[in-house]
N, C-alpha and C positions, 0 to 999 in steps of 0.2 A: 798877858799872853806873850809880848814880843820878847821878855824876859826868860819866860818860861817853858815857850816853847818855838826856836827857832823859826820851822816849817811846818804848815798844820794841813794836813790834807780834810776834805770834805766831800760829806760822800751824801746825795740824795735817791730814794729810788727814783723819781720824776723829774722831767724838766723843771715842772713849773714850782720845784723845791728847790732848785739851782739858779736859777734864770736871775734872779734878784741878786743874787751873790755877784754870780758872773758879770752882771750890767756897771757893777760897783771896780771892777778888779781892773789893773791897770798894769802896762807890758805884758798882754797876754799871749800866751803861745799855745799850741793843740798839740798833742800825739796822741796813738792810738796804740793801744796794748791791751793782748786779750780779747780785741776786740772792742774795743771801750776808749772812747775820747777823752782824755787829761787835758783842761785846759790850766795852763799853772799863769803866776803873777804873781801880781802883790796886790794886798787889801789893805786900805790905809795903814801902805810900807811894811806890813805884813807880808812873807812869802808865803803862799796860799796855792794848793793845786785840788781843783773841784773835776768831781766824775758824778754821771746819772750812771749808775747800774744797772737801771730796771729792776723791776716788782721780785719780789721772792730771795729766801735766802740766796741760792746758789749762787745766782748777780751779786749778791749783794758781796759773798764770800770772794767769787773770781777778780771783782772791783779792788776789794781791800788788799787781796794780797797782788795784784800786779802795780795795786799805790804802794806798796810796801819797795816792791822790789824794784821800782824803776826813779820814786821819788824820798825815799825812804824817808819818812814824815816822821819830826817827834812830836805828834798825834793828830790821830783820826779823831773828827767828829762826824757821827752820823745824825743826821738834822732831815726833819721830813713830818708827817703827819700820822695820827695814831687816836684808836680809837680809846675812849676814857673805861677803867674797871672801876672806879671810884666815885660814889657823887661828890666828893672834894672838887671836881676838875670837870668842867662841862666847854662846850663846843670854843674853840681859840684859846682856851688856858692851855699852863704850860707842865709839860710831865717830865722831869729830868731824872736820868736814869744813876742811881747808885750803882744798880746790878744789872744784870742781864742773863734771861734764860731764853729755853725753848719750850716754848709749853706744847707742841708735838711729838720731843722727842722721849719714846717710852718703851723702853726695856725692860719693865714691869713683869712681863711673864718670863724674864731668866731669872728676875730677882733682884735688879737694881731698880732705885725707887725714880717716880716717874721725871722728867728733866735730866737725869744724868748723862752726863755725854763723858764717856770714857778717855775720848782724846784730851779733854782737862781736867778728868776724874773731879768736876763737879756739878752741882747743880745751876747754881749760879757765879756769875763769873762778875767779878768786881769790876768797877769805872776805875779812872783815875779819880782819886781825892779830892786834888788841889783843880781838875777841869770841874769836878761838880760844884765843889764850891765855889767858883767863878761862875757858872752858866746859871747856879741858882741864886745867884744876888742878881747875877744879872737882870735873870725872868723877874725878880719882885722889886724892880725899876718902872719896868711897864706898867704903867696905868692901866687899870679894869682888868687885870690879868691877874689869877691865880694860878699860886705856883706850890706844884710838892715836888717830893722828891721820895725816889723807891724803886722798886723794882719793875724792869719792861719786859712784858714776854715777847718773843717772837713765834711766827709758825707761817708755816705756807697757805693761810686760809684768812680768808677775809672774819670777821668774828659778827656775827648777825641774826644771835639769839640768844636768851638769859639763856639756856641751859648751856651753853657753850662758855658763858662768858664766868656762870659761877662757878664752872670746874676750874678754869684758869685763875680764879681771887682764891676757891679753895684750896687748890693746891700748890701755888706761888704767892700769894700774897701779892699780885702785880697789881699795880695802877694805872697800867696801860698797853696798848695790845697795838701789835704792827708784824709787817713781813720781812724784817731785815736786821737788825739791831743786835741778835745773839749772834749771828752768823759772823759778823765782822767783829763783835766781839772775842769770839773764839779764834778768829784767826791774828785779831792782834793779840791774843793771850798766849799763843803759838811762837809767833813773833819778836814778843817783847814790846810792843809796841802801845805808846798809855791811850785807851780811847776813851769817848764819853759819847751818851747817846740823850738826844732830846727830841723831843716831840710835842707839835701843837696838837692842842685837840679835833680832830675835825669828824667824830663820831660820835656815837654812842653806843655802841661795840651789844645792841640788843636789834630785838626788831624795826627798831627804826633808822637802824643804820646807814640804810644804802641811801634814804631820805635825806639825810641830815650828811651825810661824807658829799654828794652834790655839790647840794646847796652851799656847806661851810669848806669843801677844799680849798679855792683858792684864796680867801679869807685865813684859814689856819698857814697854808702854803707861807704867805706872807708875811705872816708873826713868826714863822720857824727863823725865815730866810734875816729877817731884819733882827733878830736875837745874833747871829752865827756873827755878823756886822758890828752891831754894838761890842760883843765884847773882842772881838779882834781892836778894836776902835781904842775901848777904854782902857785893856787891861795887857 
């Protein structure tokens, strides 16, 4: 990573997706842009600047592009927790993003098909290569953890029943569902900027969801946060 990638900004919607980072980081400094606290430093000798955005795309968008403009990062990672589309991947395992969509966004009745987002005339929007390939050795390091790799939806809704959750495997082929991950994707596709997005498990994206996101948030919270670590660490 310190080869690869100078300055790595990190972006969680929650604190308690950050807090773990930030307790690690050393010379640290605040501003505020946008509305939104940057706390920058270094992560073992990494230069490293973290932000909580808050829930939902448009945080999650406004975040990405004022770390763009005020720290300009050669890459974002977006790290945080995400409910499972796949029984490959159950509560604390890890989902590492190749792509990134929107599974809300649907222009179906002009005629484009559903996920297209015209501002990057695609559907889904590519990781950096060489960040997945790092994040996903990294995840199959950790003991008792499984690890894929595939496509994350995003959308502005919590995901909290099979019929919801099999339109989004039907029609993205995703493995994992959250509020945040396309949006900053797009804006670093906008940008020029390499991102990669990963997520612990901490649902099950059906009707047991809101049971099981509880109980397993601060648990997945934890596994995102000490992944984002290791490979600043190792690599």
């Amino acid at each position: 990573m310190k080869e690869l990638y100078k300055n790595i900004g990190i972006i969680g919607a929650m604190e308690i997706e950050i807090k773990t980072i930030r307790s690690k980081m050393e010379n640290k400094q605040s501003s505020v842009a946008g509305g939104m606290e940057f706390v920058s430093g270094t992560l073992n000798g990494t230069p490293v600047v973290t932000a909580v955005c808050g829930i939902g795309k448009v945080c999650a968008a406004m975040c990405a592009q004022a770390m763009i403009l005020k720290y300009n990062p050669s890459l974002i990672i977006n790290t945080g927790v995400g409910g499972t589309l796949t029984d490959e991947l159950s509560v604390c395992d890890i989902a590492v993003a190749d792509s990134v969509c929107q599974h809300d966004f649907d222009l179906s009745p002009v005629g484009e098909v559903p996920g297209m987002v015209p501002a990057v005339n695609t559907v889904k929007i590519p990781c950096d290569e060489r960040a997945v390939e790092i994040l996903t050795a990294c995840a199959k390091e950790f003991e008792g953890v499984r690890v894929k790799t595939g496509t994350i939806a995003s959308g502005d809704q919590f995901i909290a029943s099979d019929e919801t959750r099999r339109r989004i495997t039907g029609t993205f082929g995703a493995i994992s569902c959250e509020m945040e991950g396309a949006s900053i994707g797009q804006v670093c596709r906008l940008n020029n900027i390499p991102f990669a997005i990963v997520r612990a498990i901490s649902d099950s994206a059906d009707g047991k969801a809101e049971m099981t996101y509880t109980e397993f948030l601060p648990l997945a919270a934890d596994n995102a946060a000490k992944m984002i670590e290791y490979i600043v660490t190792k690599y």
